[in-house]
N, C-alpha and C positions, 0 to 999 in steps of 0.2 A: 960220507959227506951229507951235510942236512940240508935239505931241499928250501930252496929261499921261497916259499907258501908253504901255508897245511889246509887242512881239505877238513871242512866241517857244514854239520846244516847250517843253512842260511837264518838268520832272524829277520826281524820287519827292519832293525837299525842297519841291514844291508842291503835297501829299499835302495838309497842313493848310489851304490858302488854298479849294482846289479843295473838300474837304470843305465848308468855312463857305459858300463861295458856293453850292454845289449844296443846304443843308440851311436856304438863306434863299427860294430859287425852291421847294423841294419843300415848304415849310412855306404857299406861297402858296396851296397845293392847286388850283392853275387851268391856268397854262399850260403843264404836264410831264406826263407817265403815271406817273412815278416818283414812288411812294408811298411813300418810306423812303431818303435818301439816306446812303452811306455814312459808315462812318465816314474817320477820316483814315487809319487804319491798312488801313480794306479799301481805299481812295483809291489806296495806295502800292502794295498789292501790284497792282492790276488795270494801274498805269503799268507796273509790272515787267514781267508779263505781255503787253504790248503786243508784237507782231511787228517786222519792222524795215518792212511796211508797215500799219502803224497810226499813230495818234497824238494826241495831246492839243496843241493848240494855246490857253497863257495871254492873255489880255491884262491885264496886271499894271500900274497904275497907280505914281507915283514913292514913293507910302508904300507899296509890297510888297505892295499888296491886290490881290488876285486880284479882277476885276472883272468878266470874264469868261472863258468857256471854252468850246472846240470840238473833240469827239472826232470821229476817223473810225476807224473800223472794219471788219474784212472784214464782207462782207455774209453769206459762209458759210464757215466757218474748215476747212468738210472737202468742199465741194463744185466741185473746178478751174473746173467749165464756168463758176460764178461768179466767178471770180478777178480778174476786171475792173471789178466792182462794187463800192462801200464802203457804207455808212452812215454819216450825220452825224447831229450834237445838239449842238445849243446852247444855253448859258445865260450870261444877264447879269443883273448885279444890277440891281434894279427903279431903282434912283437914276443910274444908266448906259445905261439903254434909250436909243432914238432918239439919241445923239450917234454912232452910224460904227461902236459897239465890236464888232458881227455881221458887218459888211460889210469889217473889214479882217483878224478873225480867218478869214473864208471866203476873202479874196483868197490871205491866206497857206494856209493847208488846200487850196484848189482848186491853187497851186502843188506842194506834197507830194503831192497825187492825182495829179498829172500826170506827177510825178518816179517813183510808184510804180507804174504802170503802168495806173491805174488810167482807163477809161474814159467811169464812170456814177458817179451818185452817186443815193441815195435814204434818205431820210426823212420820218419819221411822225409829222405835227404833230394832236394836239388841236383836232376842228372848230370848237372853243368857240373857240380861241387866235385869232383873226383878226387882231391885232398881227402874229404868228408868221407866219402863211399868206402876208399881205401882204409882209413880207421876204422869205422864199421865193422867192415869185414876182414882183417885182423882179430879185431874182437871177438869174432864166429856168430856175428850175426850172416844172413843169409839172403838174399833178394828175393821176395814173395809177390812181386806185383810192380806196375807202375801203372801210374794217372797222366795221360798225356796231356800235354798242355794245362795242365793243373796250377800252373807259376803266375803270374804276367805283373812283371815288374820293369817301369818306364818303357812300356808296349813291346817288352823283350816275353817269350812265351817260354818256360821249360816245363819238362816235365818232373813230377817227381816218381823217387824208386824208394817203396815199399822194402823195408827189412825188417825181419824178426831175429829174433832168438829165445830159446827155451830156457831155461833157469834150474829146470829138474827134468 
């Protein structure tokens, strides 16, 4: 059966999809740290911005909705010894959870990590988020740390939990 989305990099003309769906998760106020999601216009310029190893990975459904998305990012844009590292973030819209749409935009992102040299991957999930934590660590990412009270969204405090995984 063929999957109603396909899973590709992002361009700048998915500035406005990527906006609506990061400003439908950030409005949930639960499972994100981001308190304010962009507009489409800051959207486009931070795609621009992107190195040639960065990247936004859509998963864009057959009506053109952005249904979800997966950034990687260096983990330190000025520090080499880092250079092997990225950072991930994901989001999917809440009516798209649990059908596959995290686990096939990570298949393709852990592909482009691999391509890009990269060896590690880490990201900082909200300890409230337990949906979040549990994909994670399916994936074989690993818990490395947390920040306590690291959150504070509408003077609610959590913390977040540090995960990694290795790539090679």
């Amino acid at each position: 059966m063929q999957q109603p989305y396909v899973i590709r990099r992002a361009t700048e003309g998915d500035a406005e999809g990527i906006a609506q769906l990061l400003h439908t998760v950030v409005s949930e106020r639960v499972y994100s740290a981001i308190d304010r999601a962009w507009t489409a216009d800051e959207q486009q310029a931070y795609l621009r911005s992107l190195s040639d190893r960065e990247a936004v990975h859509v998963a864009v459904a057959d009506s053109d909705l952005v249904v979800g998305c997966q950034t990687l990012d260096l983990y330190s844009s000025v520090l080499r010894s880092m250079s092997h590292v990225a950072q991930l973030g994901t989001f999917i819209l809440p009516s798209w959870r649990g059908q596959g749409v995290g686990q096939m935009l990570f298949h393709t992102t852990r592909h482009f990590a691999l391509s890009a040299g990269y060896r590690k991957l880490v990201i900082q999930v909200r300890a409230s988020n337990a949906p979040a934590l549990s994909f994670y660590r399916r994936l074989g990412f690993v818990e490395c740390g947390r920040l306590a009270s690291q959150v504070v969204i509408d003077g609610c405090d959590d913390d977040e939990i540090i995960l990694e995984i290795f790539l090679v």
